[in-house]
C-alpha positions in Angstrom: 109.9 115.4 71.9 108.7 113.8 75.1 108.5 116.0 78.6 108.7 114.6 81.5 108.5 116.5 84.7 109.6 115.4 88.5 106.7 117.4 90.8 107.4 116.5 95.0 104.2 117.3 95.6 103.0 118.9 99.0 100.6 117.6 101.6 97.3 118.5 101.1 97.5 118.6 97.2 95.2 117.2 94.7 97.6 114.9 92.2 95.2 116.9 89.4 94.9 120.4 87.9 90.9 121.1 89.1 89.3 120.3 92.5 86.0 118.6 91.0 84.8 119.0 94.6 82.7 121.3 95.7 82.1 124.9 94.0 83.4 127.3 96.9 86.6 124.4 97.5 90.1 125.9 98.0 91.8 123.1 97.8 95.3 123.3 96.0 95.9 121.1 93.1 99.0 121.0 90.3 97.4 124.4 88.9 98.6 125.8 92.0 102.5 124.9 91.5 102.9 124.0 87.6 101.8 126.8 84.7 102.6 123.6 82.5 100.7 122.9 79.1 99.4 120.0 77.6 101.2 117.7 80.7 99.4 114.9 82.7 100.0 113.2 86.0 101.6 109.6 85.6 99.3 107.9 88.5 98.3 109.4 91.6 99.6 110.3 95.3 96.9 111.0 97.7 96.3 114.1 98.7 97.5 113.6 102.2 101.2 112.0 101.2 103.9 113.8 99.4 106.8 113.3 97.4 107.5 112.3 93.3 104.7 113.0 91.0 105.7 112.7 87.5 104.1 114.6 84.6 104.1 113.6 81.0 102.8 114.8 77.8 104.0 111.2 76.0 100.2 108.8 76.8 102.2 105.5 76.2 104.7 106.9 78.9 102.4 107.4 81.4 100.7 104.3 80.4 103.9 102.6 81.8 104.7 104.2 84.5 100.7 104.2 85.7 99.5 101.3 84.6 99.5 98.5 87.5 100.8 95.8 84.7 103.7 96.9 84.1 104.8 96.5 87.9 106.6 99.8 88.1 108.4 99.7 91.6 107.8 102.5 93.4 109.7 103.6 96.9 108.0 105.1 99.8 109.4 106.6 103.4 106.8 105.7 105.8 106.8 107.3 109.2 105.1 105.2 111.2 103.6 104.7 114.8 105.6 102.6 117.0 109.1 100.7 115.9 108.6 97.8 113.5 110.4 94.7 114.9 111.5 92.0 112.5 108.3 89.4 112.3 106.7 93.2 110.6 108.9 93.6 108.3 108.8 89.7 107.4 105.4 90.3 107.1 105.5 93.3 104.3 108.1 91.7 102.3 105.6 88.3 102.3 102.9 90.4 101.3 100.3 91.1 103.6 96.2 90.0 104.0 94.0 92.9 103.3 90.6 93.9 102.6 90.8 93.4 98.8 93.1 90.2 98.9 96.9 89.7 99.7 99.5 92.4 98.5 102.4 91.6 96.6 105.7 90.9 98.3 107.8 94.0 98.9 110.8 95.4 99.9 111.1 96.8 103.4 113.5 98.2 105.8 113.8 100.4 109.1 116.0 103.4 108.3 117.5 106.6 109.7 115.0 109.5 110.3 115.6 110.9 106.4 118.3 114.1 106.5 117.2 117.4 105.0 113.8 116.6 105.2 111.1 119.7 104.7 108.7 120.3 107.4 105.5 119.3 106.7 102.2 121.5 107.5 100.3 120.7 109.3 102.9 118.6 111.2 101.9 115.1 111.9 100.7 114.1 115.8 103.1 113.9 118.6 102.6 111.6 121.1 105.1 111.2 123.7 103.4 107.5 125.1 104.2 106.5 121.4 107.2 106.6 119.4 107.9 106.8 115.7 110.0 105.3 113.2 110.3 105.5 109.6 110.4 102.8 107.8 111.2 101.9 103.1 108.5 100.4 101.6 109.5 99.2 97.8 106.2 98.0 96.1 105.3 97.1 92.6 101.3 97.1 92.8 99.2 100.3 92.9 96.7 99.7 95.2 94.5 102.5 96.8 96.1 103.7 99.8 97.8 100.4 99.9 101.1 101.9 102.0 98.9 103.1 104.6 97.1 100.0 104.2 99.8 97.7 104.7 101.6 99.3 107.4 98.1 99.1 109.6 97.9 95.5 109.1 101.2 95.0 110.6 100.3 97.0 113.6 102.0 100.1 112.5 99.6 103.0 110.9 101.4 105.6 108.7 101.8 109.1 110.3 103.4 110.4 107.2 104.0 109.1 103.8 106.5 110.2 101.2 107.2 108.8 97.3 110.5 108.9 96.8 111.3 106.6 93.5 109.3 105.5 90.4 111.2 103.1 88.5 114.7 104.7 87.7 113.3 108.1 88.7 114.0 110.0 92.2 112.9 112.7 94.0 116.9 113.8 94.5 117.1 116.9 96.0 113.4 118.7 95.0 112.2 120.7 97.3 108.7 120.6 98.1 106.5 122.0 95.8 109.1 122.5 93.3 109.3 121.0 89.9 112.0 120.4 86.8 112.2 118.5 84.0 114.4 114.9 83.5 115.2 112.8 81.1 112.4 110.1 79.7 
């Protein structure tokens, strides 16, 4: 039978079970949260953004989920410096110039600071010259860093970036650092 796990993944985690970095590194990695056999992330999250990692033991179901092909949307909370007026978001959901060509369109919005959110260490900047906003990023592409990437080209670098859908999976209400298995 297929497992699949929901992970919301801490800042400052590797999306892998060993740090291949150097030998004396004390870097945290899915070791550190999941005591989970024969499992394997479905794509990555950076180490500096949080949110929905899933796990599998099934290949051809991480294939799907992973694999840039099969456009697997995926939704982000961006905190982001500054407000994002309309022409921004017209801009994200056109797709957006970057280094390595033009992005896909995608779905954004300007929401509510998210309720119930977990405190994130450390905490992002403050700067009182400069506000914040958050803003949902739907995207279909897998891109490195492409989130952050996109916000900066519309004037607006990410402070703090959360995953919180794959396809028909959510975060729901995972803490951080906690796991639990879902349905396939």
């Amino acid at each position: 039978m297929t497992r699949l796990i929901a992970f919301n993944k801490p800042f400052n985690v590797l999306s892998q079970f060993t740090d291949k970095g150097t030998l004396a590194s004390t870097r945290e990695t899915l070791s550190d949260y999941l005591a989970v056999p024969r499992v394997y992330p479905a794509g990555r999250l950076d180490r500096d953004s949080e949110g929905l990692l899933l796990l599998t033991d099934d290949g051809k179901l991480q294939a799907r989920i992973s694999d840039p092909k099969h456009k697997m949307a995926k939704t982000y909370w961006a905190q982001v410096e500054g407000v994002p007026d309309d022409a921004a978001l017209d801009a994200l959901r056109s797709g957006v110039d970057l280094n390595d060509g033009r992005t896909a369109p995608a779905k954004a919005r300007r929401m509510e600071d998210p309720a119930n959110l977990w405190p994130r260490t450390p905490p992002i900047r403050y700067r009182k010259s400069v506000p914040d906003s958050w803003i949902e990023l739907t995207i279909t592409e897998g891109r490195n860093r492409q989130v952050r990437r996109m916000t900066a080209a519309v004037g607006h670098p990410t402070l703090r970036l959360i995953r919180v859908q794959i396809g028909d999976w959510t975060l729901g209400d995972l803490a951080s650092g906690e796991w639990r298995d879902i349905k396939p």
